[in-house]
GUPA-77788 format. One record per residue (C-alpha): residue number from 1; chain; x, y, z. Coordinates in steps of 0.5 Angstrom, whole numbers, plus 500, padded with zeros to 3 digits. Example, Ala and Ser with C-alpha at 12.3 -4.5 7.8 and 13.67 -1.06 7.14 Angstrom:
! residues 2
{r 1, "A", {525, 491, 516}} {r 2, "A", {527, 498, 514}} 
//
This chain:
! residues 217
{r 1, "A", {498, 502, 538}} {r 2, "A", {494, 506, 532}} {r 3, "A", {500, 509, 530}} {r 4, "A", {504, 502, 529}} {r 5, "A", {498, 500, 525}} {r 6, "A", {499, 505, 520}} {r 7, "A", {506, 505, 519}} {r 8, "A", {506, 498, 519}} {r 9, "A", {501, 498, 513}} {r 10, "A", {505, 504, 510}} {r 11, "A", {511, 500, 509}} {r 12, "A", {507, 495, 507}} {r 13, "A", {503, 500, 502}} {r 14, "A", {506, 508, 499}} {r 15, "A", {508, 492, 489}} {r 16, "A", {522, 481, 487}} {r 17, "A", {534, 470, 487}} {r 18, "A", {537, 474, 480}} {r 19, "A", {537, 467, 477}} {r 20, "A", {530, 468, 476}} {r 21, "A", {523, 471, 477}} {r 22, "A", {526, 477, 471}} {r 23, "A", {520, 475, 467}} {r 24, "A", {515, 476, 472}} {r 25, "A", {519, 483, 475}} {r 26, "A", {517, 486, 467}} {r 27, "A", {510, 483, 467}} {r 28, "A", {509, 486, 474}} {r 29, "A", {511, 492, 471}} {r 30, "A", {509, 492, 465}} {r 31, "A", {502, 492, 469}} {r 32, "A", {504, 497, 474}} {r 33, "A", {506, 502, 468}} {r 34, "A", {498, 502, 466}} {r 35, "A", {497, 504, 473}} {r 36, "A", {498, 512, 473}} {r 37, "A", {493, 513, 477}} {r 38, "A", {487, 510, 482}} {r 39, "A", {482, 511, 486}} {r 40, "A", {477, 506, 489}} {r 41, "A", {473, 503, 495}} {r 42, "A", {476, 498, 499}} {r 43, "A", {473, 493, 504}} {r 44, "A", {479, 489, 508}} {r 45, "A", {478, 483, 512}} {r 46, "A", {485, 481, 517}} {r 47, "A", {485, 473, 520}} {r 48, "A", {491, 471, 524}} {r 49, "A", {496, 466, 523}} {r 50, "A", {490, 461, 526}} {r 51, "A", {485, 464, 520}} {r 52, "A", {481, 466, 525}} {r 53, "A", {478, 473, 523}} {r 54, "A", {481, 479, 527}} {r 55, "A", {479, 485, 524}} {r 56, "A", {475, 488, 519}} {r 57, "A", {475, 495, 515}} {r 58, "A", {472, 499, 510}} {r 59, "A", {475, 506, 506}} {r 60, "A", {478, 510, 501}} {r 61, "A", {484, 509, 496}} {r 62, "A", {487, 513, 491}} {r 63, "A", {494, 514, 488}} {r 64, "A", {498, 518, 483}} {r 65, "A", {504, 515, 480}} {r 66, "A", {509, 518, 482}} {r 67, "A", {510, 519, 490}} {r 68, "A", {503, 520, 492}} {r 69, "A", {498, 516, 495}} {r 70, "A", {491, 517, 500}} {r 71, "A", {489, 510, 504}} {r 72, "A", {483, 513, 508}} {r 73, "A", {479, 508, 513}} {r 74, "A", {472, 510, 515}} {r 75, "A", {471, 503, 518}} {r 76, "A", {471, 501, 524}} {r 77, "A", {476, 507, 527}} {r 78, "A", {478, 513, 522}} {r 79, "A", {485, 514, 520}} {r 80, "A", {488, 516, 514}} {r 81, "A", {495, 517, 511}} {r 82, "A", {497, 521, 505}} {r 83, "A", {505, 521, 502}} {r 84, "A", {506, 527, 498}} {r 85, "A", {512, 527, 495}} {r 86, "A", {517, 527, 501}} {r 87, "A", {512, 527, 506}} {r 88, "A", {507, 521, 510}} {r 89, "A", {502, 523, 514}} {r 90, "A", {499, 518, 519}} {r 91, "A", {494, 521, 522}} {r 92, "A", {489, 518, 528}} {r 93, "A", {482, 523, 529}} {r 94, "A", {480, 519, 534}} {r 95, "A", {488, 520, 539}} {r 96, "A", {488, 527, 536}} {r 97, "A", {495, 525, 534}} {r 98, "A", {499, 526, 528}} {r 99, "A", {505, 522, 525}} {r 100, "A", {510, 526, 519}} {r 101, "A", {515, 522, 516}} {r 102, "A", {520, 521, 510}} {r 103, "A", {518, 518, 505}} {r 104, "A", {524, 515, 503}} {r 105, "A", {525, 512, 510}} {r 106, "A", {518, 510, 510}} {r 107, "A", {519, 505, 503}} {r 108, "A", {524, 503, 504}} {r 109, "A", {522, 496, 506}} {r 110, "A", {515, 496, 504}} {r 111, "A", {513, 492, 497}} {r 112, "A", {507, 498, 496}} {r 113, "A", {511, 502, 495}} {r 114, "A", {513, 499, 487}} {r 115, "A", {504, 502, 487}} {r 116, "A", {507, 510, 487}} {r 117, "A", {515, 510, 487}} {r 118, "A", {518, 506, 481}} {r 119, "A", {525, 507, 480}} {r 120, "A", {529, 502, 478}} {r 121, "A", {533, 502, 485}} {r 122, "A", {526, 501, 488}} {r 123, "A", {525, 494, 484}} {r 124, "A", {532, 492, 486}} {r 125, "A", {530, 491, 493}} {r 126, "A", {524, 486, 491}} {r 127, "A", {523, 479, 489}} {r 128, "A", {517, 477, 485}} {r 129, "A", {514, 471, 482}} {r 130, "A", {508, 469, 478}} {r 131, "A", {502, 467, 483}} {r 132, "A", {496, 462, 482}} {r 133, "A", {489, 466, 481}} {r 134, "A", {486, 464, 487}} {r 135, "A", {480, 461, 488}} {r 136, "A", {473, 466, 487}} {r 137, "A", {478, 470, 483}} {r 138, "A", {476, 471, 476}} {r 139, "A", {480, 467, 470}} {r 140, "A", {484, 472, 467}} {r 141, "A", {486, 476, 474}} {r 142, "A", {494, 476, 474}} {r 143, "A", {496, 475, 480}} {r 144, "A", {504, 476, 483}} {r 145, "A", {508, 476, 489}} {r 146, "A", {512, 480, 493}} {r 147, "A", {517, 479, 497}} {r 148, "A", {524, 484, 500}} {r 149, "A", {529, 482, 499}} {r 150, "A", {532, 484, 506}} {r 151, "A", {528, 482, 512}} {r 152, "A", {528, 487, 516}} {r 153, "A", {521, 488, 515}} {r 154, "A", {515, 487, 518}} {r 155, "A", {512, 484, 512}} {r 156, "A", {514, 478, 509}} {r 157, "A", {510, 478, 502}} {r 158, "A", {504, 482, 499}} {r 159, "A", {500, 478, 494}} {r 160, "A", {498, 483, 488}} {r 161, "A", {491, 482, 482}} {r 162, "A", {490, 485, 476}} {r 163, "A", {484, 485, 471}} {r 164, "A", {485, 487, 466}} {r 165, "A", {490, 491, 468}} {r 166, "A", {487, 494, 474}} {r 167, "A", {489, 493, 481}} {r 168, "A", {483, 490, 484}} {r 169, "A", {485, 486, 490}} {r 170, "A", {492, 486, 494}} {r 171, "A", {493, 482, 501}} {r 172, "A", {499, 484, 506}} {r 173, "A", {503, 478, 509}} {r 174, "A", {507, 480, 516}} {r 175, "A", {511, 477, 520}} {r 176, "A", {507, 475, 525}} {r 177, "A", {503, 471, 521}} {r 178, "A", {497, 476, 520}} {r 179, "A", {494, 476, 512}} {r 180, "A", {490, 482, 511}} {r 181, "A", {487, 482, 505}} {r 182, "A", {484, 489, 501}} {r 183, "A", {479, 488, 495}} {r 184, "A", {478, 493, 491}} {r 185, "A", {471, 496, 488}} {r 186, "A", {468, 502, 483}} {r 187, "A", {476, 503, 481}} {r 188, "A", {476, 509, 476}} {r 189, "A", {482, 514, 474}} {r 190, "A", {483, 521, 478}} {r 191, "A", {481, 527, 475}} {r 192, "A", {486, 534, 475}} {r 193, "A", {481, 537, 482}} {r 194, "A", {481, 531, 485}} {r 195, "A", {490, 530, 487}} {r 196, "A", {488, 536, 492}} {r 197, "A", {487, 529, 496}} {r 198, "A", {495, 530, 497}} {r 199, "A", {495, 535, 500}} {r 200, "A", {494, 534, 507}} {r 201, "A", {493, 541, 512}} {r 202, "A", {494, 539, 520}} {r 203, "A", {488, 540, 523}} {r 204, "A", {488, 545, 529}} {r 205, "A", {490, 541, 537}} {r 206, "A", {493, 536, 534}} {r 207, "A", {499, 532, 537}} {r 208, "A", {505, 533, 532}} {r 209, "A", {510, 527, 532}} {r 210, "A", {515, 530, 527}} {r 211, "A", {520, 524, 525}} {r 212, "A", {523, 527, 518}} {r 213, "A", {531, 527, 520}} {r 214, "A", {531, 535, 516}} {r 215, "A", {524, 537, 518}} {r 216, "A", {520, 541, 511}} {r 217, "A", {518, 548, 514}} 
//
């Protein structure tokens, strides 16, 4: 189940019908293009299609553009995943198991991965629109929404917010009816030291569950 999660959040993390929504797409990314690289706090909040609250969360969230991402949930049960270039790691402490995956397969339906992967054939997929500030959310926040355009994703749509161009709030829409909502606090650049983030080291009597079609020795 753990391992569902975490992919499920990835193809949903590692952020638009041609007739319209070109102005809104350039915006997104023109917001986008400030973010090089991120690191903050993050709290997380999920209800289900009834509203009703069903999890809640805390942790850490960096990213380097281009292909490198770090989501590390301290609360309420660890878990972390790391994309570094071809590779995502889902890793689960608690099972002991490890998760490899491609990475292009991994975002292939996934509307984060606009966050760290920007090629043009990446935003071809997407559809985006430009959205109302939600209530509580500063004035001159800029939020959009992002759907795939196939559907044979789990995620329907993620609504992202910028302040003065700085991701500060994300929400994750998935075809369940679930909304989990990601707010971001004490957001900075990285430094050079820090990107060894990215690198992540199996740790020792870990399960390894390697789905990469050509495994990387």
């Amino acid at each position: 189940m753990k391992k569902i999660i975490g992919q499920f959040f990835f193809t949903s993390l590692v952020v638009f019908s041609s007739q319209v929504h070109a102005d809104a797409k350039d915006e997104l990314k023109q917001q986008l293009n400030q973010v090089k690289t991120l690191h903050s706090k993050f709290t997380q909040n999920v209800v289900d299609v009834n509203n009703k609250n069903i999890q809640q969360g805390s942790g850490i969230f960096s990213l380097a553009y281009p292909n490198q991402l770090y989501w590390h949930l301290t609360e309420p049960d660890e878990s972390l995943i790391i994309a570094n270039e071809k590779s995502v790691w889902l890793y689960n402490p608690f099972a002991e198991e490890v998760t490899i995956l491609d990475l292009e397969q991994a975002v292939s339906t996934s509307p984060m991965t606009l966050l760290i992967h920007r090629d043009e054939a990446t935003w071809s997929n997407y559809r985006v629109t430009k959205t109302e500030v939600t209530k509580g959310s500063p004035k001159d926040d800029s939020c959009y929404s992002i759907t795939p355009k196939f559907s044979d994703s789990t995620v329907v749509k993620v609504d992202a917010c910028f302040n003065h161009n700085r991701l500060n709030k994300f929400a994750i829409f998935d075809s369940q009816g679930n909304i989990s909502t990601f707010d971001l606090t004490e957001q900075r650049n990285l430094n050079e030291e820090e990107r060894s983030i990215f690198n992540f080291v199996i740790p020792d009597n870990v399960d390894v569950d390697d789905q990469r079609a050509k495994k990387i020795q």
